[in-house]
N, C-alpha and C positions, 0 to 999 in steps of 0.2 A: 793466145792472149795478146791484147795490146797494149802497147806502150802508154808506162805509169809517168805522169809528171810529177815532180817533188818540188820542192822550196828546199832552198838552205839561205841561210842569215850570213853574211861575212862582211871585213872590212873595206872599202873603197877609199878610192882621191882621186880630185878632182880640182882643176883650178880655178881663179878667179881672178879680175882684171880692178884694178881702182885709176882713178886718174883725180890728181887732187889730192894733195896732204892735207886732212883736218887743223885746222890753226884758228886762234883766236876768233879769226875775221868769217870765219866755215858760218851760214845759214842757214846750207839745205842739203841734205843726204840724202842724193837717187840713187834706187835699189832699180837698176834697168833691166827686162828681159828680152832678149834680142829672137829675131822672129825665125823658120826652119832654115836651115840652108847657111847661116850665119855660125860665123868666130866669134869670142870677145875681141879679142881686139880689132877686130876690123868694124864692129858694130860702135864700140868705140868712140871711132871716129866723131858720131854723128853730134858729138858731147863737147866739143874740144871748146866748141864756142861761146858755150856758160861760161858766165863769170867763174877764173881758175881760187879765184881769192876768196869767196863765198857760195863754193856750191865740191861738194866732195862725192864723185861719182862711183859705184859698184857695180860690176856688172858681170854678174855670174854666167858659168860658161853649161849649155848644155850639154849633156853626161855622150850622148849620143852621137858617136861620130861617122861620116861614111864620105867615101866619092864623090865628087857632084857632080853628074853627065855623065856616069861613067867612064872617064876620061883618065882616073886615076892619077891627077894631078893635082886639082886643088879640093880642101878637105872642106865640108860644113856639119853641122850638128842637128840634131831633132830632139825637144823635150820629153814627146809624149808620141807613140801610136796608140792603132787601138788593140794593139797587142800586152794580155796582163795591165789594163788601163790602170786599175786600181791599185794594184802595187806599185808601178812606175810612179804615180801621184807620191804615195809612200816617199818611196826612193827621193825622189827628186825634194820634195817638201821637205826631207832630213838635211839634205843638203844645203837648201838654203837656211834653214835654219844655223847651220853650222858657218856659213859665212858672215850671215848676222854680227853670232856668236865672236866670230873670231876679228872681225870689226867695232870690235868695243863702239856703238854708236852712241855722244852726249843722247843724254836725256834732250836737250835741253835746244837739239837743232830739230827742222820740218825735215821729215822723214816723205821725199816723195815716190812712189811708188807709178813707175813705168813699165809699159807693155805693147813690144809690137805684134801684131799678125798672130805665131803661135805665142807667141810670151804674154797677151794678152789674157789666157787662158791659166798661166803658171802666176800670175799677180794675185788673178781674181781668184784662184783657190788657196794661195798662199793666205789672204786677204783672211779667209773664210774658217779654214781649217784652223790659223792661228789668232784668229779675232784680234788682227793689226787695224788699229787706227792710224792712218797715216796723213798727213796734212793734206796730201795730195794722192787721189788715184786719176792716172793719167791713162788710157785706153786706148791706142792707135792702128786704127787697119787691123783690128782684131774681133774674133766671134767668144759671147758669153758663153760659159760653159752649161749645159743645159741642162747637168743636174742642179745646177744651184736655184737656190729658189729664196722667194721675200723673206719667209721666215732666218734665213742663212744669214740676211744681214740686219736682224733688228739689233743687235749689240753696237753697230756704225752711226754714229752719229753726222748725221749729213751737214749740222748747222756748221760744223766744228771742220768736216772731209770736203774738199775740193774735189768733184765728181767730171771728169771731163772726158769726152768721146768725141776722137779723131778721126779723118779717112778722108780719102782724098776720091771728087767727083767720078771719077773715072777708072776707079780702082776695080781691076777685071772680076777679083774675087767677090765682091760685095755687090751681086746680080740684085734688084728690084724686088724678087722678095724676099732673098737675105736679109738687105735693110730691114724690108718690113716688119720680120721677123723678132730682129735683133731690137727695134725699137718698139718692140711689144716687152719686150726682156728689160730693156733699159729704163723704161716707164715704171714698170714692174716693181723693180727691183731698188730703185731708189728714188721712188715717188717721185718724179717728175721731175725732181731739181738737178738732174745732170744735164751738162751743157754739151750741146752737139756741135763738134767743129767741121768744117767742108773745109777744103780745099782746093786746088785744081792742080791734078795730076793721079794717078795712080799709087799701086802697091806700092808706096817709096816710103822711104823716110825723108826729110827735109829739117833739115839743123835750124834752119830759119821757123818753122812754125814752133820747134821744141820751145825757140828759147820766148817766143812768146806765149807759154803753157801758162808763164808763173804770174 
């Protein structure tokens, strides 16, 4: 006979990084998710240069930790394989949930919603599975998930959501007909009125295009 696989349900934790005390002066709550191979705090970083006075950033850490170059020295994270995809989504989706949760966020600031490379993927399901309306979804060097489909976002009101897609000219991962691809999805998906950003340079992040998102 061969090996049975099971489930069991149990407790986890797992942490999460803020930068920016909400006060008075607070206008925008980024919920950031940082791409494979990445820490929170080191993705962090790329934040520091928002306004510290009016911009309160979260940036949850992926559950997933391993090696990087097998070198056994410096550590980075992975949200999602395509191993038990479906449940990981699960998994992961509770957890943001509960950082939300544990972030008391006013009603009453712009909730923006960031995504690099894989975290673009963990926004746009969060997005979906929790029907978040967020002032902003920001998209960066990152691929739509390909189950999702038009009917997934007729609850989004686009007059209302700032729809933006990022990537930079020469980004190795985003071959000619990935683009293609991905701008058939993006058309798709939120009828035409997301704005496509270029830049020059590759799979990077750049502090400088962030802070021109808003």
């Amino acid at each position: 006979m061969g090996p049975s696989e099971k489930t069991v349900t149990y407790s986890s934790q797992n942490t999460y990084l803020t930068l920016n005390p909400i006060t008075q002066k607070t206008k925008n709550v980024w919920l950031v998710f940082h791409g494979i191979g990445y820490l929170s705090r080191y993705f962090a970083t790329y934040f520091e240069s928002l306004d510290p006075h009016e911009n309160h950033i979260i940036v949850p850490q992926a559950p997933s930790k391993y090696y990087l170059k097998n070198e056994y020295k410096y550590v980075g994270a992975s949200w999602l394989t395509k191993e038990n995809t479906a449940m990981e989504i699960d998994n992961v989706l509770n957890y943001v949930d509960a950082v939300v949760d544990s972030e008391k966020i006013p009603a009453d600031l712009n909730l923006i919603l960031f995504g690099f490379s894989q975290g673009v993927s963990i926004a746009m399901r969060w997005v979906v599975h929790r029907k978040i309306e967020p002032k902003a979804l920001l998209l960066y060097a990152g691929g739509i998930p390909n189950e999702l489909k038009k009917k997934d976002f007729e609850f989004l009101d686009l007059n209302t959501t700032t729809v933006k897609i990022v990537y930079g000219d020469s980004d190795e991962f985003l071959t000619a007909d990935r683009l293609k691809s991905e701008k058939v999805k993006i058309d798709t998906l939120f009828n035409g009125k997301a704005e496509i950003i270029t830049f020059k340079g590759g799979h990077e992040v750049k502090p400088e295009i962030i802070q021109g998102l808003l």
